[in-house]
N, C-alpha and C positions, 0 to 999 in steps of 0.2 A: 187864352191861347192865341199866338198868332205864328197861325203855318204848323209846325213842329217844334216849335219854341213856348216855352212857356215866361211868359216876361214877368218879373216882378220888380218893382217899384221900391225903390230906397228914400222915402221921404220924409223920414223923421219928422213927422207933423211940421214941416214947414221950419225947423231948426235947420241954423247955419250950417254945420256938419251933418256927415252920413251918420246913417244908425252903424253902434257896433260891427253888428254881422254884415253889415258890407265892407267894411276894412277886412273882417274875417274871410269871406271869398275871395276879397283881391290875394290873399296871401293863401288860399285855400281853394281853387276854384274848382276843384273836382269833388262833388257831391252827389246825395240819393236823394230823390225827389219822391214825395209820397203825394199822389192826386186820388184821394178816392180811396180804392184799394187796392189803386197799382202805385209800384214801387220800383222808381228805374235809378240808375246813374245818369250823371247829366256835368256839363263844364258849363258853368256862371262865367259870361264875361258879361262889359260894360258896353256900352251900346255909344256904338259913336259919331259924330259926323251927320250927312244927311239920314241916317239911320235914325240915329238920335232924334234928329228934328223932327221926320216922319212920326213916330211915335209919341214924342212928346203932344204933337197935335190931335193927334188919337184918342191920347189918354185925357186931353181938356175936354175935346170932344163929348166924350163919356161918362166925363165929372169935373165939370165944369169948378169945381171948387178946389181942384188943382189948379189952378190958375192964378187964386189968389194966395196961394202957399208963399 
């Protein structure tokens, strides 16, 4: 979680292309989100810009084995 945002990672184990279900949100981005036993609605967008970057460093940060994806 970061803030009110629940981020999730599209990284097709390090393949050239996104997974499926991330082309499916761009064209789909109003979804339910299930954490637990709650279950809310939620809009997937893609993260961008210093946003991005911020994050991305986070995510090495944390697993470091992102990195070498």
């Amino acid at each position: 979680m970061d803030s009110d945002q629940l981020l999730v990672f599209a990284s097709n184990f390090g393949a050239p292309q996104h997974p499926d279900w991330y082309h499916n949100l761009l064209v789909h981005p109003n979804v339910m989100v299930e954490v637990g036993s709650e279950t809310y609605r939620a809009t997937a967008a893609t993260l961008m810009g210093i946003k991005r970057e911020q994050t991305w460093t986070m995510l090495v940060e944390h697993y470091p084995s992102f990195a070498q994806l």
